[in-house]
ROTIMI-34320 format. One line per field, with one value per residue: residue number from 1; x, y, z of N, C-alpha, C in turn. Coordinates in steps of 0.1 Angstrom, whole numbers. Atoms other than C-alpha are relative to their C-alpha. Layout:
residues N
zanu: (NUM,...)
nc1: (X,...)
nc2: (Y,...)
nc3: (Z,...)
cac1: (X,...)
cac2: (Y,...)
cac3: (Z,...)
cc1: (X,...)
cc2: (Y,...)
cc3: (Z,...)
END
This chain:
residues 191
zanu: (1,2,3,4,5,6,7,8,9,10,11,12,13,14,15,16,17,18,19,20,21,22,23,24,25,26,27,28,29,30,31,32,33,34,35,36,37,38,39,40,41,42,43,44,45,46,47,48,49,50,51,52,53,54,55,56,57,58,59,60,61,62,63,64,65,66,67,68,69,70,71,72,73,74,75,76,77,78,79,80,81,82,83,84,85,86,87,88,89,90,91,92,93,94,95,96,97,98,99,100,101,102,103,104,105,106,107,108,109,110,111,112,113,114,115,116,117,118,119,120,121,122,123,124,125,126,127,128,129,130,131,132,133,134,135,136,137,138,139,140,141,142,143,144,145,146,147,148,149,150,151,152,153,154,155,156,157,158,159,160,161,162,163,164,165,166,167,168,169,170,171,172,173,174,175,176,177,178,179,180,181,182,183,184,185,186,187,188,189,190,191)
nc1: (1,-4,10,-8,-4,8,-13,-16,-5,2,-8,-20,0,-4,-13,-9,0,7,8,16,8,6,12,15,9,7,13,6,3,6,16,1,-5,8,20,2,-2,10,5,-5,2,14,-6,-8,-11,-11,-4,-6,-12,-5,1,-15,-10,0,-5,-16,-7,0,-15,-13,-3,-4,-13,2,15,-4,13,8,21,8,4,13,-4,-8,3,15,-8,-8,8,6,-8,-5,10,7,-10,6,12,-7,-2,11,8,-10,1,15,-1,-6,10,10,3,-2,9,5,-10,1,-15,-7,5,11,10,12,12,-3,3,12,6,11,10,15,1,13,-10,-12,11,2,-14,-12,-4,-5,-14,-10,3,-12,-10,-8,-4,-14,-12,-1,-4,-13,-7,0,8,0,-9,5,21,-3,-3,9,12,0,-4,-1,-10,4,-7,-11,-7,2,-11,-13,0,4,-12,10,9,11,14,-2,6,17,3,0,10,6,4,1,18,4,3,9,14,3,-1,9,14,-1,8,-6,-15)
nc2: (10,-5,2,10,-5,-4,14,-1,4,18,-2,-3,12,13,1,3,14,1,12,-6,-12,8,-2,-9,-1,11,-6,-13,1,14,2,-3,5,14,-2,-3,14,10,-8,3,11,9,11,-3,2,-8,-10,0,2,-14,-10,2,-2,-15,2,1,-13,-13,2,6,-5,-17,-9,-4,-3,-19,-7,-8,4,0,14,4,0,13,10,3,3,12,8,4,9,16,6,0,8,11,5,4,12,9,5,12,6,3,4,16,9,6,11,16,2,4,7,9,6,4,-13,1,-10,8,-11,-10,1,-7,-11,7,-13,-3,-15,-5,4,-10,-11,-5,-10,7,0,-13,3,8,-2,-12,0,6,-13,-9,9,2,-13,-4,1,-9,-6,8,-7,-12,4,6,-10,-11,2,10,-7,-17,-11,-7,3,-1,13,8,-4,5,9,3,-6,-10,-9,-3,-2,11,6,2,9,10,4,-3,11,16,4,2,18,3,0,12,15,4,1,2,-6,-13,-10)
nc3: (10,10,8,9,7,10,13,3,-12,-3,8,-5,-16,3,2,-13,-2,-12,3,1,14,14,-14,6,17,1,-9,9,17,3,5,14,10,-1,5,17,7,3,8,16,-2,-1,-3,-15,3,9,-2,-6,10,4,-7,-5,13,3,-11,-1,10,-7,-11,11,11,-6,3,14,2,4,-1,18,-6,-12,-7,2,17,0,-5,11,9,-3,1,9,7,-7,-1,14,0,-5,8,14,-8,-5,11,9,-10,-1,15,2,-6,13,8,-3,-6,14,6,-10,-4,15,8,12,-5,-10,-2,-6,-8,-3,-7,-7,-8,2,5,-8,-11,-3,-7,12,-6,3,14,6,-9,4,12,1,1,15,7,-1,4,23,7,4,-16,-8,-5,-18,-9,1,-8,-12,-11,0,-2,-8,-6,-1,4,9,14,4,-1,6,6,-5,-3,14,4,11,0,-1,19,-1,-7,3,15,-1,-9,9,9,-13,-1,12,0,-13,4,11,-9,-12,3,18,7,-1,10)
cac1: (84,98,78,80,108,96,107,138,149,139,158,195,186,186,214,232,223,199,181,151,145,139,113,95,97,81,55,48,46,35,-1,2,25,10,-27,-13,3,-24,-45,-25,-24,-54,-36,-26,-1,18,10,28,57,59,58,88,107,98,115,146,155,149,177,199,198,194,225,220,185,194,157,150,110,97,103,66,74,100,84,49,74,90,61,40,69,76,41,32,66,54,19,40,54,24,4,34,34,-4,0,24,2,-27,-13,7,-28,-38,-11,-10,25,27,20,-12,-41,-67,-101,-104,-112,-146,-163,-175,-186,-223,-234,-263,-234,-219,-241,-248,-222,-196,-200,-203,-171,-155,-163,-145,-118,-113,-118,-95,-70,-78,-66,-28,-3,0,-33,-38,-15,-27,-67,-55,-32,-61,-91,-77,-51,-61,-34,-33,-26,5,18,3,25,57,48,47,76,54,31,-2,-19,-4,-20,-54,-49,-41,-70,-92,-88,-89,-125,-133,-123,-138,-172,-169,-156,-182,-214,-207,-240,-232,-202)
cac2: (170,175,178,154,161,178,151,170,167,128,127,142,118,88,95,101,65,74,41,61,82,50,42,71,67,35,47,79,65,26,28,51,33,-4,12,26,-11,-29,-4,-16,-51,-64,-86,-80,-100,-87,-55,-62,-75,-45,-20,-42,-39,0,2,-15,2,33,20,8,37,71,81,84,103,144,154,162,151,151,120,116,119,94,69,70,64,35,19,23,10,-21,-29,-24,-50,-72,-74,-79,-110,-121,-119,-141,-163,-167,-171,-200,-216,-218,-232,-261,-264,-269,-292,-328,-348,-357,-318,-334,-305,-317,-302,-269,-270,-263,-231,-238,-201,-197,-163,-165,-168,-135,-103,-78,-49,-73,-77,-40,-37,-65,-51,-18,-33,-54,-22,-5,-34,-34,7,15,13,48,60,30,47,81,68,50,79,107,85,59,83,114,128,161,166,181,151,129,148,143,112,104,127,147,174,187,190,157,141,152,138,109,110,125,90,65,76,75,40,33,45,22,-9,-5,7,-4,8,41,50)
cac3: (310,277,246,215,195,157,123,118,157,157,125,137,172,148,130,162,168,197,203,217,186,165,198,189,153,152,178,157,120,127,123,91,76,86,72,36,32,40,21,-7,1,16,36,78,76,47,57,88,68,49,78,97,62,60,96,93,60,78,107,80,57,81,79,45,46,35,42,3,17,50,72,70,31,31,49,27,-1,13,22,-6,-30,-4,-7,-44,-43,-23,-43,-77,-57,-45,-79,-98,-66,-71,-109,-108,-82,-103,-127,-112,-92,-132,-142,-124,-116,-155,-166,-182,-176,-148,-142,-133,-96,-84,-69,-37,-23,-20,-35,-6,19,13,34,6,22,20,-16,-24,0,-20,-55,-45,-35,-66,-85,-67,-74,-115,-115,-127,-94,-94,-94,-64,-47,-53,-45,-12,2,-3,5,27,43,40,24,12,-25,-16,3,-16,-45,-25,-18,-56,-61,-91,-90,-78,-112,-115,-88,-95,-129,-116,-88,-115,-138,-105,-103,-136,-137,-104,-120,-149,-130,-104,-125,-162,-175,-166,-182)
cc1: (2,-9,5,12,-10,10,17,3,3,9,18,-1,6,13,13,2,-7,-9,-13,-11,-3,-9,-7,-3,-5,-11,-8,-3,-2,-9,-3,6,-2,-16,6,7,-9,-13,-1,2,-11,1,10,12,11,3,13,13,4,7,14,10,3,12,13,9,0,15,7,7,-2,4,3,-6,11,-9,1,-14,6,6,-11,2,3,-8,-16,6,3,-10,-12,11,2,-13,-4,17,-3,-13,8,4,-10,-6,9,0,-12,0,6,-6,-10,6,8,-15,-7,5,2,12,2,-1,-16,-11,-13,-10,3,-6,-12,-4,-8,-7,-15,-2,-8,9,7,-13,4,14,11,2,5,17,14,5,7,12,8,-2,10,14,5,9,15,3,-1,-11,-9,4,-4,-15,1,7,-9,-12,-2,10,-2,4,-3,4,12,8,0,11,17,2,6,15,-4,-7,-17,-8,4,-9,-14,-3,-3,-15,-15,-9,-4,-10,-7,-2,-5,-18,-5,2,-15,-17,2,-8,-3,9,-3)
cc2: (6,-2,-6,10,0,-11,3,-1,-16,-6,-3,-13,-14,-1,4,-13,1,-12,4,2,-13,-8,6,4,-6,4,10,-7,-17,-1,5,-6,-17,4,2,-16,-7,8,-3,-17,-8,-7,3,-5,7,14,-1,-2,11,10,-6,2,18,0,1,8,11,3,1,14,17,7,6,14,19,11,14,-2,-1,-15,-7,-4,-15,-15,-5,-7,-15,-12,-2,-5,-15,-6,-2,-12,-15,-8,-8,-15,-11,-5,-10,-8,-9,-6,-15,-10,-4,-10,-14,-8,-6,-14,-13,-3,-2,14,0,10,-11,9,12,-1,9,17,-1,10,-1,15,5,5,14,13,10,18,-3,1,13,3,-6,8,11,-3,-6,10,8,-7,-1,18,-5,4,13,11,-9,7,16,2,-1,15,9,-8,-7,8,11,8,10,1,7,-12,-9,2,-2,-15,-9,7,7,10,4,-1,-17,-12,0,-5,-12,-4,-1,-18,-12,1,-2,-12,-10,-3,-11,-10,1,4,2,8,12,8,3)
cc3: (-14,-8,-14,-8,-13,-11,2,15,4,-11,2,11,-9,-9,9,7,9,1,6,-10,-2,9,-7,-13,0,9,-9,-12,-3,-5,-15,-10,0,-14,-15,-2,3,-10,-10,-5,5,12,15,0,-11,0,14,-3,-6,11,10,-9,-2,13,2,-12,3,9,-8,-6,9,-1,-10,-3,0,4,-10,6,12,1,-4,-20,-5,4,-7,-12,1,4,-8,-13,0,-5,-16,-3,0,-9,-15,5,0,-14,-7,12,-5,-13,0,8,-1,-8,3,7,-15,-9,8,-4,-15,-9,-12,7,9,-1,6,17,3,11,11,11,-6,-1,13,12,6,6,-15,-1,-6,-14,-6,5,-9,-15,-3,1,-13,-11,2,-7,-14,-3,1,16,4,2,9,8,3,8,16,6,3,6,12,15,4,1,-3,-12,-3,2,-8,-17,4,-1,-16,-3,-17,6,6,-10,-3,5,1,-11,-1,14,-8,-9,10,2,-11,-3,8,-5,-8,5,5,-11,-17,-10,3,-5,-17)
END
């Protein structure tokens, strides 16, 4: 029994057009690159969307690929871009849907629609849970991105540097302020 090929082997295979290799790429680097889009999204679906979009640009563009970064590299790359994409989308998506949700057939302003979550409703986990994530969501994209691959990934801070395409001193700069602002989001009267 043969033993897996190593990136660069699976690499040459797919730009030979082997229809295996891109088998056992997608086998090898689905789950990691599903988990940092949803990571960054929130959202199964759209992470799934992403991670078929990382994928085919992968097929598409192989032939291309020079291996400046790591496969693994590459593909953190590609799917933390697609997804911080996709979000940009989403939030202007979300935006304009409000406000026509604001705006009736004559553009004359309607009530604001009511709130109809019960505070008692939510288990008290969940909230803490929730409150991180919408902190994480308020920091600068690329110290999201930097938070998520190290905490959510468990990147190291070199990859996480490739990943980024900057520096190690860089990256703890940027991990550095993502908790900083973490601290303050999440416990005000503390900072």
């Amino acid at each position: 029994m043969s033993s897996s090929p190593s990136d660069a082997e699976l690499v040459a295979q797919l730009q030979a057009g082997e229809v295996a290799a891109f088998r056992l790429l997608v086998e090898r680097y689905q789950g990691p690159v599903y988990r940092t889009a949803l990571s960054l999204l929130r959202s199964p679906e759209e992470a799934e969307d992403v991670a078929q979009e990382v994928f085919v640009e992968v097929y598409q563009t192989i032939a291309r690929f020079r291996g400046e970064a790591a496969l693994r590299t590459w593909l953190y790359r590609l799917a933390t871009s697609r997804a911080l994409k996709q979000r940009r989308k989403a939030r202007a998506k979300k935006r304009f849907a409000f406000l026509t949700t604001l705006l009736g057939a004559n553009h004359e302003v309607l009530h604001e629609r009511p709130d109809h979550r019960h505070p008692l409703a939510l288990l008290e986990d969940q909230q803490g849970q929730q409150q991180l994530v919408e902190a994480i969501a308020r920091l600068p994209d690329s110290q999201q991105v930097a938070f998520t691959l190290r905490h959510e990934q468990e990147l190291s801070y070199e990859e996480i540097a490739a990943v980024l395409d900057t520096s190690r001193s860089a990256v703890e700069s940027l991990l550095f302020r993502a908790r900083q602002s973490l601290r303050k989001f999440l416990h005000p009267h503390l900072a």
